[in-house]
N, CA, C and O atoms as CSV, one atom per row, in Angstrom:
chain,resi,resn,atom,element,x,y,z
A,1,UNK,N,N,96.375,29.542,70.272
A,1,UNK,CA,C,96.060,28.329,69.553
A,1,UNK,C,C,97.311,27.458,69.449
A,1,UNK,O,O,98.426,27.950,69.277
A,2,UNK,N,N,97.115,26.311,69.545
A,2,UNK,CA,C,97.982,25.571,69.588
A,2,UNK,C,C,98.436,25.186,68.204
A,2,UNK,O,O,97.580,24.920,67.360
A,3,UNK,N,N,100.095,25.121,67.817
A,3,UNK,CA,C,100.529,24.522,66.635
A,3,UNK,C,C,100.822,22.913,66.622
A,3,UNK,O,O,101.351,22.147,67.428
A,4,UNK,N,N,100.306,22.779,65.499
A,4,UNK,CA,C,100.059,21.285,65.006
A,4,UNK,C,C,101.394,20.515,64.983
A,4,UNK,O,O,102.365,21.078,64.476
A,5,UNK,N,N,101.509,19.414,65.431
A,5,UNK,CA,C,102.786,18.586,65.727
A,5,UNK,C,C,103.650,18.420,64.456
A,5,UNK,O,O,103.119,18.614,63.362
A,6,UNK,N,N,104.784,18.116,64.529
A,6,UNK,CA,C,105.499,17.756,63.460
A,6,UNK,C,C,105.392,16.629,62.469
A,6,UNK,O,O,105.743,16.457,61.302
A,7,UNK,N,N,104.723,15.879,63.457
A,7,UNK,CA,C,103.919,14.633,62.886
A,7,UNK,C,C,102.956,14.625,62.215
A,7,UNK,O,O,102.687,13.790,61.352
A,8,UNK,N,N,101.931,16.131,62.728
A,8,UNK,CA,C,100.854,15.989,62.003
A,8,UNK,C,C,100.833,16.489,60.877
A,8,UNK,O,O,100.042,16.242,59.967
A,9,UNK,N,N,102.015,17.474,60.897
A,9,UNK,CA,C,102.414,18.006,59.786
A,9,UNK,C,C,103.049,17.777,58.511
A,9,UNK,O,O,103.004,18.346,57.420
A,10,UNK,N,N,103.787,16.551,59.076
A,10,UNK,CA,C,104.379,15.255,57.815
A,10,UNK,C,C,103.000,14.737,57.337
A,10,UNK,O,O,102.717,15.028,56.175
A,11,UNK,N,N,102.086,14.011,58.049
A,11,UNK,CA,C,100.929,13.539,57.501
A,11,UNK,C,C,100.254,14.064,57.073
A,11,UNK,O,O,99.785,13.444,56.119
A,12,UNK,N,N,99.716,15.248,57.244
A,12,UNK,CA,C,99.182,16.104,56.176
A,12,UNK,C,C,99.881,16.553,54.696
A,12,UNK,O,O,99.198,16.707,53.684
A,13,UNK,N,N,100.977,16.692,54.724
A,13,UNK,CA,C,102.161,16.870,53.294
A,13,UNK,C,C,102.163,15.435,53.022
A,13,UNK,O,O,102.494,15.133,51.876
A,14,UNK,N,N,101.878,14.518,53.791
A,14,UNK,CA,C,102.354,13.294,52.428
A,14,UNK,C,C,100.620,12.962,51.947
A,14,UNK,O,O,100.442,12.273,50.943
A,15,UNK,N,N,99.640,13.394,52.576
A,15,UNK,CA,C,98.481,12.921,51.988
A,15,UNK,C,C,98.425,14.152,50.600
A,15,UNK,O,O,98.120,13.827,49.453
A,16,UNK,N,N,98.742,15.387,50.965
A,16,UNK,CA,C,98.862,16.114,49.655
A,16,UNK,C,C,100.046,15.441,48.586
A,16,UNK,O,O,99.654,14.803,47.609
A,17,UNK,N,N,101.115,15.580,48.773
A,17,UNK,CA,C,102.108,14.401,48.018
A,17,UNK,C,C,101.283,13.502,47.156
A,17,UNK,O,O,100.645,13.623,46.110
A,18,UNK,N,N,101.516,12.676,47.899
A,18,UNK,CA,C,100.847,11.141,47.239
A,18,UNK,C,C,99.707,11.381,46.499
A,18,UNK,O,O,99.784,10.732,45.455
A,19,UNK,N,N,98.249,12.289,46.593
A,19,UNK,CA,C,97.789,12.488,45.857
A,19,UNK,C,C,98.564,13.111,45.154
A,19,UNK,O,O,99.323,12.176,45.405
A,20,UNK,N,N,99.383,14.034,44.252
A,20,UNK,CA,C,99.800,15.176,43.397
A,20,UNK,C,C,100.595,13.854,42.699
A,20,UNK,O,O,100.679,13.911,41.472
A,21,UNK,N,N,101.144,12.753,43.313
A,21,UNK,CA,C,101.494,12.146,42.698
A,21,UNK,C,C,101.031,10.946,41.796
A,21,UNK,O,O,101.603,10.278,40.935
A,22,UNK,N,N,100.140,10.940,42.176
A,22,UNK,CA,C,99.046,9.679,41.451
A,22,UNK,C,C,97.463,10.495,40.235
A,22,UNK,O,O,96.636,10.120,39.403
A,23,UNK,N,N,97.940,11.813,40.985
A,23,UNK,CA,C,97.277,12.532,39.899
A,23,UNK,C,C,97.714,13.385,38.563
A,23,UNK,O,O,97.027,13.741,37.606
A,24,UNK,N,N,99.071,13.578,38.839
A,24,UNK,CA,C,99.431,14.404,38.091
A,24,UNK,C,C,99.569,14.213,36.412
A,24,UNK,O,O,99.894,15.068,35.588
A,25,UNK,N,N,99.267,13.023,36.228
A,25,UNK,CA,C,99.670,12.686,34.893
A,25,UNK,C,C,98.074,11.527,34.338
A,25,UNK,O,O,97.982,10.865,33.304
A,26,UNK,N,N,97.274,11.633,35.215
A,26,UNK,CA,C,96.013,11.314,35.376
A,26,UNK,C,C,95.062,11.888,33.903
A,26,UNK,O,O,95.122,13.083,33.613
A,27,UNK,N,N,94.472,11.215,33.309
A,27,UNK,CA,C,93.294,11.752,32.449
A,27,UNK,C,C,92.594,12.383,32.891
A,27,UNK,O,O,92.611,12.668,34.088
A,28,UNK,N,N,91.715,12.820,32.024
A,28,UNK,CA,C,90.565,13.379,32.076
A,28,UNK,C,C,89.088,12.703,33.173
A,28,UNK,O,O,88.311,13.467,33.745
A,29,UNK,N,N,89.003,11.342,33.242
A,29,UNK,CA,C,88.950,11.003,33.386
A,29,UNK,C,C,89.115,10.300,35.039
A,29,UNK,O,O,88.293,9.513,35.510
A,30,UNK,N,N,90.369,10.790,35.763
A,30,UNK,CA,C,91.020,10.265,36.540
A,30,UNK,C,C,91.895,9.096,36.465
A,30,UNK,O,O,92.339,8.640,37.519
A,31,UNK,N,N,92.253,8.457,35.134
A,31,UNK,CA,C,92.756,6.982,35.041
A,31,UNK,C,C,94.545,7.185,34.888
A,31,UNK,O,O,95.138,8.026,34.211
A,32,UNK,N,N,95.084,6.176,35.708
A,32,UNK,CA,C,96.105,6.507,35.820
A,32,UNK,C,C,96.926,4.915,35.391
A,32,UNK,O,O,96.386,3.811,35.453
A,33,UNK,N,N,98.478,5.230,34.919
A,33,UNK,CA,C,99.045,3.536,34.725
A,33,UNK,C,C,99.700,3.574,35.827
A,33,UNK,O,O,100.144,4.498,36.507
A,34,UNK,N,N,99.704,2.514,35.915
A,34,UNK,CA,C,100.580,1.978,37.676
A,34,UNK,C,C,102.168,1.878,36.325
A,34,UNK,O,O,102.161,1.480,35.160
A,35,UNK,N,N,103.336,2.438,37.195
A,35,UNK,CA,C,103.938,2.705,36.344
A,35,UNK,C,C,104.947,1.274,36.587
A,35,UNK,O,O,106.008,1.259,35.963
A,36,UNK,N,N,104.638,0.169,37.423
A,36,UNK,CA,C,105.320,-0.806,37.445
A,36,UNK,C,C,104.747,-1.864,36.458
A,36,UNK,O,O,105.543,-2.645,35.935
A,37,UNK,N,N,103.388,-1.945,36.160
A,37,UNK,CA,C,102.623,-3.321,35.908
A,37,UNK,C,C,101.851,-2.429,34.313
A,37,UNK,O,O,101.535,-3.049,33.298
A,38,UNK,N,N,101.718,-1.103,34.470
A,38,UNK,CA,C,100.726,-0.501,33.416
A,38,UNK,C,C,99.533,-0.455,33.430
A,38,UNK,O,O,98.803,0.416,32.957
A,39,UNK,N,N,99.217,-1.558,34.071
A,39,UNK,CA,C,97.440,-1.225,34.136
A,39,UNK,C,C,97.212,-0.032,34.295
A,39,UNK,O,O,98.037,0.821,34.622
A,40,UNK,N,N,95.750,0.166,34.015
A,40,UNK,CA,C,94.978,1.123,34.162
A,40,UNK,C,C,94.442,1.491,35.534
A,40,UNK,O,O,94.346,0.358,36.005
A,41,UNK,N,N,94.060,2.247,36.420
A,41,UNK,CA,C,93.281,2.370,37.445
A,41,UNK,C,C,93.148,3.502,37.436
A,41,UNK,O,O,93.768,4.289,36.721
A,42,UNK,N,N,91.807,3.915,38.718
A,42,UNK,CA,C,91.805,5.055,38.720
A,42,UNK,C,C,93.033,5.783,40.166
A,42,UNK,O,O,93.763,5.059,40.843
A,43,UNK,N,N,92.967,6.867,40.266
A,43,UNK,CA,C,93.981,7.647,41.349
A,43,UNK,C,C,93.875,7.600,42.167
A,43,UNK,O,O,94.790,7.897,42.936
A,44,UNK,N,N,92.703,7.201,42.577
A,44,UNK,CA,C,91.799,7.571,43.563
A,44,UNK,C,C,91.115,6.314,44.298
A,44,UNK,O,O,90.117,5.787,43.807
A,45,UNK,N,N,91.827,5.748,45.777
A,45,UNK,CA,C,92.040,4.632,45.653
A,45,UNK,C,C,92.379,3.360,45.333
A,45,UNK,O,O,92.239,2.423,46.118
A,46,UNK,N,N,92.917,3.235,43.977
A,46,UNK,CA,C,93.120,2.601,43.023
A,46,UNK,C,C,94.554,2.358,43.130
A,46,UNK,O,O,95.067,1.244,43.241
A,47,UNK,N,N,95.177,3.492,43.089
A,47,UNK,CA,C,96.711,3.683,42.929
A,47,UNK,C,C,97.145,4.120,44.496
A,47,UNK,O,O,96.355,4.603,45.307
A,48,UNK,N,N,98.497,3.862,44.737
A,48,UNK,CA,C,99.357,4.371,45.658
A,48,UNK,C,C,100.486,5.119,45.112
A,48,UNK,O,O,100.578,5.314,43.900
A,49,UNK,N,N,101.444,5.595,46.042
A,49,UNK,CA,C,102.536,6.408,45.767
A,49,UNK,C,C,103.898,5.778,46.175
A,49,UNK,O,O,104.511,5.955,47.227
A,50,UNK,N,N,104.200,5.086,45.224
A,50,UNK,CA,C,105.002,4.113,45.221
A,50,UNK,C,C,106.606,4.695,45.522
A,50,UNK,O,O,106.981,5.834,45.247
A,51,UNK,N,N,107.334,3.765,46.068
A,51,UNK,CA,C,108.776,4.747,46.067
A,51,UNK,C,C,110.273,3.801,45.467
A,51,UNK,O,O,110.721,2.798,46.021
A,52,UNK,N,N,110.742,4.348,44.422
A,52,UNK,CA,C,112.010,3.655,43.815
A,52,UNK,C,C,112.625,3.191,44.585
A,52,UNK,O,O,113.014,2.024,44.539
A,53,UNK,N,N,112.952,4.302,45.827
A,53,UNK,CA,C,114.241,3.532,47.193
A,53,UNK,C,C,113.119,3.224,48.529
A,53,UNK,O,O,112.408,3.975,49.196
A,54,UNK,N,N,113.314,1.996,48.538
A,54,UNK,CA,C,112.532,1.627,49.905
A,54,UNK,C,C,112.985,2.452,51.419
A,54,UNK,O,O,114.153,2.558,51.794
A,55,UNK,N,N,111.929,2.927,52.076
A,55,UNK,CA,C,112.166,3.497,53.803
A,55,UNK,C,C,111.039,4.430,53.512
A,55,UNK,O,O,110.506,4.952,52.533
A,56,UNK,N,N,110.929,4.405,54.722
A,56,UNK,CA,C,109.803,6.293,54.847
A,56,UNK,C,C,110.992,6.749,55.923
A,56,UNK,O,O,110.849,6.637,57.141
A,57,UNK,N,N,112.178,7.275,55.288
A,57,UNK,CA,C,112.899,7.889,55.446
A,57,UNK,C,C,112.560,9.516,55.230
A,57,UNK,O,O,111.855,9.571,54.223
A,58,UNK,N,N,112.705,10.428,55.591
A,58,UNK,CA,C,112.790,11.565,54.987
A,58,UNK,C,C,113.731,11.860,53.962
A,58,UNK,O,O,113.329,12.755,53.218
A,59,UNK,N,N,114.704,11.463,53.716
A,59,UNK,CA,C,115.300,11.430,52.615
A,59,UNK,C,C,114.924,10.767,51.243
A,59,UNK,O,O,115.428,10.872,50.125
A,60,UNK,N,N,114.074,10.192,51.629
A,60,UNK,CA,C,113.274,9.911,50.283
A,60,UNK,C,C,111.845,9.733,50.420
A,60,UNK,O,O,111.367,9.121,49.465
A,61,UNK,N,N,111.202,9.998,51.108
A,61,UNK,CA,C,109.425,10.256,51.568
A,61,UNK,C,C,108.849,11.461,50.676
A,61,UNK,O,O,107.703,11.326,50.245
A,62,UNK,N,N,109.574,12.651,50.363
A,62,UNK,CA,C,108.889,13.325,49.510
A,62,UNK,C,C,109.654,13.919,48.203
A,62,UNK,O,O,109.388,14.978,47.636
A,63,UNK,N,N,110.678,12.975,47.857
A,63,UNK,CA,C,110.990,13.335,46.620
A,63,UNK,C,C,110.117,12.725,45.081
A,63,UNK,O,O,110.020,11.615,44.557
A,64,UNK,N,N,109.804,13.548,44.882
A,64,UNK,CA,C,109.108,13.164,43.497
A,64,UNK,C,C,109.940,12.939,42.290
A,64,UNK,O,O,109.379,12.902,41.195
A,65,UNK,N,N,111.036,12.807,42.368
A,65,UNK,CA,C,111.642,12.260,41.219
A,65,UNK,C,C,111.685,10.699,41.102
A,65,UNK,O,O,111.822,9.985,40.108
A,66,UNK,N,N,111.491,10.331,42.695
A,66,UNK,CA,C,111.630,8.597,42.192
A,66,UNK,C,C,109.744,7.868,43.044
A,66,UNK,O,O,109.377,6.776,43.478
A,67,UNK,N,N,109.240,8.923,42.919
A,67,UNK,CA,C,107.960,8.279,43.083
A,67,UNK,C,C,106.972,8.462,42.141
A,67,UNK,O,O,106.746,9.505,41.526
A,68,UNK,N,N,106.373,7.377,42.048
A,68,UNK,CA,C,105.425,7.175,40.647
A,68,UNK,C,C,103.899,6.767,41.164
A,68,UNK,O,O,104.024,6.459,42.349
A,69,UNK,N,N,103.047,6.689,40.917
A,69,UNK,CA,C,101.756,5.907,40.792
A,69,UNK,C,C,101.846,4.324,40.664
A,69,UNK,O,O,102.229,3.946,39.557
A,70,UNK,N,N,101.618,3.519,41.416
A,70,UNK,CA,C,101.560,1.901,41.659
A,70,UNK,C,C,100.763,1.858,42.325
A,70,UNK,O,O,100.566,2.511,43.349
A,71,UNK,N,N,99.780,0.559,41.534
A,71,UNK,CA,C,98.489,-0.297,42.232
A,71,UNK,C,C,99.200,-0.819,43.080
A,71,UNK,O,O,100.430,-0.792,43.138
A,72,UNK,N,N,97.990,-1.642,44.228
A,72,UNK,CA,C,98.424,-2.264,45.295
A,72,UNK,C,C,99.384,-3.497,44.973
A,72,UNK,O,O,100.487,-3.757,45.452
A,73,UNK,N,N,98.964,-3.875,44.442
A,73,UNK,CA,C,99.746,-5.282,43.979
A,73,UNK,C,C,100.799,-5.182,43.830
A,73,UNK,O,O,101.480,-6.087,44.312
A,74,UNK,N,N,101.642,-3.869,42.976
A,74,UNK,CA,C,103.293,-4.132,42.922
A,74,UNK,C,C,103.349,-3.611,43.961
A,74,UNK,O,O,103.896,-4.466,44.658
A,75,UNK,N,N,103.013,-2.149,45.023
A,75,UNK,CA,C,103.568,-1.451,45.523
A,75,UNK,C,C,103.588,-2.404,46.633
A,75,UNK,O,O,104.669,-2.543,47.205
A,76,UNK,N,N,102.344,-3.247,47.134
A,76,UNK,CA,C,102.560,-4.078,48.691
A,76,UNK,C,C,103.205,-5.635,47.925
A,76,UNK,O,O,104.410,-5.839,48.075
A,77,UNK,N,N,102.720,-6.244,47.460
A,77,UNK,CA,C,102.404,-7.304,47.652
A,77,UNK,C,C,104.034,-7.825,46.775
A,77,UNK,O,O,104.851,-8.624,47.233
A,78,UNK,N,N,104.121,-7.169,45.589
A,78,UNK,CA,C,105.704,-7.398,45.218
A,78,UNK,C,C,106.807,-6.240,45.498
A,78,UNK,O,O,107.762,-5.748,44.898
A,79,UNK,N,N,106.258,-6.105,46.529
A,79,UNK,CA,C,107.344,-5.059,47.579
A,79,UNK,C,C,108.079,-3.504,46.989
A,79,UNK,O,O,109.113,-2.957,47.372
A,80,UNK,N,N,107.211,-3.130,46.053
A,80,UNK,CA,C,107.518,-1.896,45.006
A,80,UNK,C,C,107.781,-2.362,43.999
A,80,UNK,O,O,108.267,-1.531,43.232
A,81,UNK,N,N,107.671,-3.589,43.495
A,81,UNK,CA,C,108.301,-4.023,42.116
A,81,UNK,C,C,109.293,-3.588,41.542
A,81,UNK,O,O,109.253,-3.379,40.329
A,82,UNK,N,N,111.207,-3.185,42.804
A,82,UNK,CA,C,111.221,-2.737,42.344
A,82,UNK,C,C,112.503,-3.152,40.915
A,82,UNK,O,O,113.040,-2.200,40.347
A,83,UNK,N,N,112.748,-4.169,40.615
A,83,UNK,CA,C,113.354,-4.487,39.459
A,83,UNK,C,C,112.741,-3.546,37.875
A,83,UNK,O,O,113.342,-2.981,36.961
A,84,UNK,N,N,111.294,-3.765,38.185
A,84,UNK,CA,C,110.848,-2.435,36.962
A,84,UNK,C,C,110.624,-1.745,37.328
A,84,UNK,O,O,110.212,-0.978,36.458
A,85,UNK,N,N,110.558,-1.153,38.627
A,85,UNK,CA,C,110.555,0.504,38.991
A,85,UNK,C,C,112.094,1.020,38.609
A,85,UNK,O,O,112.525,1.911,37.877
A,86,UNK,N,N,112.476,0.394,39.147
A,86,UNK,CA,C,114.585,0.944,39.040
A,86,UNK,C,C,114.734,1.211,37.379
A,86,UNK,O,O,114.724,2.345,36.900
A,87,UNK,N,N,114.868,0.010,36.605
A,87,UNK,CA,C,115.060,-0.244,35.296
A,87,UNK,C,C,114.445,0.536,34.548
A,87,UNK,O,O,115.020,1.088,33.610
A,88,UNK,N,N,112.856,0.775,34.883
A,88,UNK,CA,C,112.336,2.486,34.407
A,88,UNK,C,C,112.892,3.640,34.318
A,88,UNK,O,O,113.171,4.337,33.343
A,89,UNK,N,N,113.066,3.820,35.733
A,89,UNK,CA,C,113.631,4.962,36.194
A,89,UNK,C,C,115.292,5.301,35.334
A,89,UNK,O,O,115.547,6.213,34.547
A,90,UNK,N,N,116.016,4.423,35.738
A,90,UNK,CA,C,117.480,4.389,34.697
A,90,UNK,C,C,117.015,4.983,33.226
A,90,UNK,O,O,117.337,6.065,32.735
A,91,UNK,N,N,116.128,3.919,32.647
A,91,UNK,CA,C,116.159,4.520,30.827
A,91,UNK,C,C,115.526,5.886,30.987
A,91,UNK,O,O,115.839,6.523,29.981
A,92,UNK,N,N,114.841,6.568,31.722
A,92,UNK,CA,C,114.034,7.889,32.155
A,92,UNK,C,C,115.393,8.854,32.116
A,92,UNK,O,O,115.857,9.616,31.268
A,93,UNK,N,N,115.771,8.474,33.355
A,93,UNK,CA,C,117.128,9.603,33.851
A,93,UNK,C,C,118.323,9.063,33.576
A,93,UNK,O,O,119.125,9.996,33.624
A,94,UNK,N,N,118.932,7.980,33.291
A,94,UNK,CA,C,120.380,7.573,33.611
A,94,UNK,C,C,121.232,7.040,34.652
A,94,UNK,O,O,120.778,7.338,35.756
A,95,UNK,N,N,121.874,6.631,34.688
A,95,UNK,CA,C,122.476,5.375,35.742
A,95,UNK,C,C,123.211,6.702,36.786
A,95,UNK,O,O,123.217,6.787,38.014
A,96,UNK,N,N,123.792,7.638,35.745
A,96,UNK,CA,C,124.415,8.700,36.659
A,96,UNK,C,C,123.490,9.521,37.665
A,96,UNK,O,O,123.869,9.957,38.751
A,97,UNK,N,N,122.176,9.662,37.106
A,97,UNK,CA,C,121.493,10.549,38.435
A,97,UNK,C,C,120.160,9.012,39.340
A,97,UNK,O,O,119.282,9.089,40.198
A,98,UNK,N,N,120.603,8.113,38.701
A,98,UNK,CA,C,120.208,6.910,39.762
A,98,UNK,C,C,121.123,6.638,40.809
A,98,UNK,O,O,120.700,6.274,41.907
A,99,UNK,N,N,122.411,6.784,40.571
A,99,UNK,CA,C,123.633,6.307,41.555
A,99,UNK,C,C,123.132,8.498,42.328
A,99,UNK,O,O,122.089,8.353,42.965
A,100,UNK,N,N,123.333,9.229,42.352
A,100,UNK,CA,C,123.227,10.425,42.869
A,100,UNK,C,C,121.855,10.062,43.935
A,100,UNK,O,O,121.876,10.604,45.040
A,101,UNK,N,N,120.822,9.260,43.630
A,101,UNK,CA,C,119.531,9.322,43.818
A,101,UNK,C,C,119.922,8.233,45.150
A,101,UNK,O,O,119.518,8.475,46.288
A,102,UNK,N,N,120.470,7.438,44.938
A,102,UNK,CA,C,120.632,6.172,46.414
A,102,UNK,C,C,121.852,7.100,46.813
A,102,UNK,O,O,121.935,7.063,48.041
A,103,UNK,N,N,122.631,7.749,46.387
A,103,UNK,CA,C,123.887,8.607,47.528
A,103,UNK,C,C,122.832,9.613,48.122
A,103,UNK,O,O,123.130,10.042,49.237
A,104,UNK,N,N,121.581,10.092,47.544
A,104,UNK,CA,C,121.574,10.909,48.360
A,104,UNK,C,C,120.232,10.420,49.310
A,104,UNK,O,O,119.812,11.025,50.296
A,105,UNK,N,N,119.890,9.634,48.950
A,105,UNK,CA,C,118.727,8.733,50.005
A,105,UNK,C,C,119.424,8.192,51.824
A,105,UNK,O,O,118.940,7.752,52.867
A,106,UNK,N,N,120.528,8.504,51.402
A,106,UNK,CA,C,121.238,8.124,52.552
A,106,UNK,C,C,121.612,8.962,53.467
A,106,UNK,O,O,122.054,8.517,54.526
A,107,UNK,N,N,121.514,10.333,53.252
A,107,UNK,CA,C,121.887,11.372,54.012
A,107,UNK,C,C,120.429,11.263,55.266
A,107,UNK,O,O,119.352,10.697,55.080
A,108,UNK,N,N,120.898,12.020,56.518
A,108,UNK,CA,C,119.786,12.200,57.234
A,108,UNK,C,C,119.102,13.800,57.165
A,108,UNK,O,O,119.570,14.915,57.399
A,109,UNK,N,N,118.083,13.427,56.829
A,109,UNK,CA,C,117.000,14.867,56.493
A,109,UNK,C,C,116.202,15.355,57.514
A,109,UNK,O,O,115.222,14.742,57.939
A,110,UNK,N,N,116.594,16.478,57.947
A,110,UNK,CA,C,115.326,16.924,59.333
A,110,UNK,C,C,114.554,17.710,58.668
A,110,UNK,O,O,115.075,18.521,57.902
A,111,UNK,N,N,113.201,17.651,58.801
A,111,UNK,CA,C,112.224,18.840,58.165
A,111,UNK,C,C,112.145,19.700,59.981
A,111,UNK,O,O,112.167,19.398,61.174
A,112,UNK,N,N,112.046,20.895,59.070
A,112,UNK,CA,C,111.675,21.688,60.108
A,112,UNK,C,C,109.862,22.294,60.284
A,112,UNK,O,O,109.045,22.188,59.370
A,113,UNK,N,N,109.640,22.736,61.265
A,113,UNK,CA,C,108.048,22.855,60.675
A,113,UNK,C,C,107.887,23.959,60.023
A,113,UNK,O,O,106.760,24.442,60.134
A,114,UNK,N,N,108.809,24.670,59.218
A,114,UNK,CA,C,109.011,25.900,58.208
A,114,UNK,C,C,108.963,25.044,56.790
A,114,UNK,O,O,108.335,25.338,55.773
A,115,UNK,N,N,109.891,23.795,57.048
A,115,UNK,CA,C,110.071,23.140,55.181
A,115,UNK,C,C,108.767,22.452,55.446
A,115,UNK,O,O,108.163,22.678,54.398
A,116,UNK,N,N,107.845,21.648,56.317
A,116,UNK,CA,C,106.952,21.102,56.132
A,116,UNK,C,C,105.832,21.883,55.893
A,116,UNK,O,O,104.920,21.436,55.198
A,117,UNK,N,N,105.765,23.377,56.549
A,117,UNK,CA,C,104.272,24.328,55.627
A,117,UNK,C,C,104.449,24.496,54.823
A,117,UNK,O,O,103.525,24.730,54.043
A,118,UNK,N,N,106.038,24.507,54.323
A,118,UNK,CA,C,106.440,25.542,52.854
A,118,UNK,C,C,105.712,24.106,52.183
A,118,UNK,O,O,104.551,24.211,51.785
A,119,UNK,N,N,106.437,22.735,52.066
A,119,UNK,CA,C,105.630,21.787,51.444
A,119,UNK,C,C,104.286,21.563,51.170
A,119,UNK,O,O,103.656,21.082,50.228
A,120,UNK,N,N,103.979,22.124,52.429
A,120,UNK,CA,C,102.280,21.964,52.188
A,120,UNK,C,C,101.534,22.678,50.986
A,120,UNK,O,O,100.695,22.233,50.203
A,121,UNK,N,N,102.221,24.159,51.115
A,121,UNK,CA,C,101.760,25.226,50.400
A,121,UNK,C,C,101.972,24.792,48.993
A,121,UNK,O,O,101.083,24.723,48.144
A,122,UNK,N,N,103.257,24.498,48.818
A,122,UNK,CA,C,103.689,23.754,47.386
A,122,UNK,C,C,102.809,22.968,46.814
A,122,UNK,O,O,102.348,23.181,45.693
A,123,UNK,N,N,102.336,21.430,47.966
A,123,UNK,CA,C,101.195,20.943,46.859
A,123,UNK,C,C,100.171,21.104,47.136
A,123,UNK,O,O,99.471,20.150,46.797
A,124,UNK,N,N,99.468,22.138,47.784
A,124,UNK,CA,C,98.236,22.517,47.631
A,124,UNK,C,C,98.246,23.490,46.914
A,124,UNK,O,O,97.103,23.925,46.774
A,125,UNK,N,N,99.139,24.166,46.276
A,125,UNK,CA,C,98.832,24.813,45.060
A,125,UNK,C,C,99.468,24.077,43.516
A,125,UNK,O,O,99.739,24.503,42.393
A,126,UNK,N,N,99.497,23.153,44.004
A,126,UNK,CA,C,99.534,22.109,42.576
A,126,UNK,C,C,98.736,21.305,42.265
A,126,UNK,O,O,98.679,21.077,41.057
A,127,UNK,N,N,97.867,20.599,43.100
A,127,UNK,CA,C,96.834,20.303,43.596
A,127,UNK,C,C,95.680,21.127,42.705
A,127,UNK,O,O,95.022,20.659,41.776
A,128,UNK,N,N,95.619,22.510,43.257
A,128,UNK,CA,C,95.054,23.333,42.645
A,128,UNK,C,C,94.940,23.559,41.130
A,128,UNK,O,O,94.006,23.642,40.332
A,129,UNK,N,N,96.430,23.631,41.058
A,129,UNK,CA,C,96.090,23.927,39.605
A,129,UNK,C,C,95.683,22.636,38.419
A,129,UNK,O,O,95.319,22.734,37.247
A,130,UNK,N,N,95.960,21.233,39.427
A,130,UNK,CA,C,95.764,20.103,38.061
A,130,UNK,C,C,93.704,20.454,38.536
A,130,UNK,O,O,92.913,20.295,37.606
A,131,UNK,N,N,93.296,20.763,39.535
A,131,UNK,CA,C,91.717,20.829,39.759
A,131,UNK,C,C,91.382,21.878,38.582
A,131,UNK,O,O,90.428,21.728,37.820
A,132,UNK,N,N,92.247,22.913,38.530
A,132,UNK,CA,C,91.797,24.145,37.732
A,132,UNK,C,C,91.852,23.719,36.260
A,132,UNK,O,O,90.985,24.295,35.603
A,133,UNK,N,N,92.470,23.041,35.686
A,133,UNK,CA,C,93.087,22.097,34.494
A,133,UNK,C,C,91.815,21.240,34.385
A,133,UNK,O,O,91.323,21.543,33.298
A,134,UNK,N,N,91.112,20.398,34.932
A,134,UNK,CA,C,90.289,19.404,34.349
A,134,UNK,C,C,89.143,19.149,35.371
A,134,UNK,O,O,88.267,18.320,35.123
């Protein structure tokens, strides 16, 4: 049997990602705040997986410390919004692990197709457990 490309294997981990990330803090309900604008929406179509440092870099494509839940509107249309994504993020964590967060967005990251199953496995069993939860 043939193993699945490296590509296909990023795209499958960021569709688990991005959901885990637009759900995780989700109601009962499914309703989630776009964490740039606040509205309400639901996760599920509604929201995207917005990213503090702009690229689909691997160095910052699946870190969940600077990705949040954002409707379409900030995440496309005002380009991540991110003057209140950043400014969030700072009063959250601090200027010291924001400056750590763009030093380390800059490094080059190779996934191997060992860190991309291990990823997989990771949020499909987180995944799991917010399903088992509500």
């Amino acid at each position: 049997m043939k193993k699945p490309t490296l590509s296909s294997l990023k795209k499958k981990l960021w569709k688990l990602f991005s959901e885990y990330v637009r759900r995780k803090d989700a109601d009962e309900g499914g309703t989630e705040r776009c964490f740039t604008c606040g509205r309400l929406y639901h996760w599920r179509g509604e929201l995207q997986c917005g990213h503090a440092i702009g690229g689909r870099h691997n160095a910052v494509l699946f870190d969940p410390d600077i990705c949040r839940p954002q409707c379409r509107s900030c995440n496309i249309f005002l380009r991540g919004n991110y003057q209140v994504f950043i400014t969030r993020l700072i009063k959250e964590n601090g200027l010291e692990w924001w400056e750590k967060k763009l030093e380390d967005s800059k490094k080059v990251v190779k996934y191997t197709r060992s860190d991309l199953e291990e990823l997989i496995e990771l949020y499909k069993a987180k995944l799991e457990k917010l399903d088992a939860k509500g």
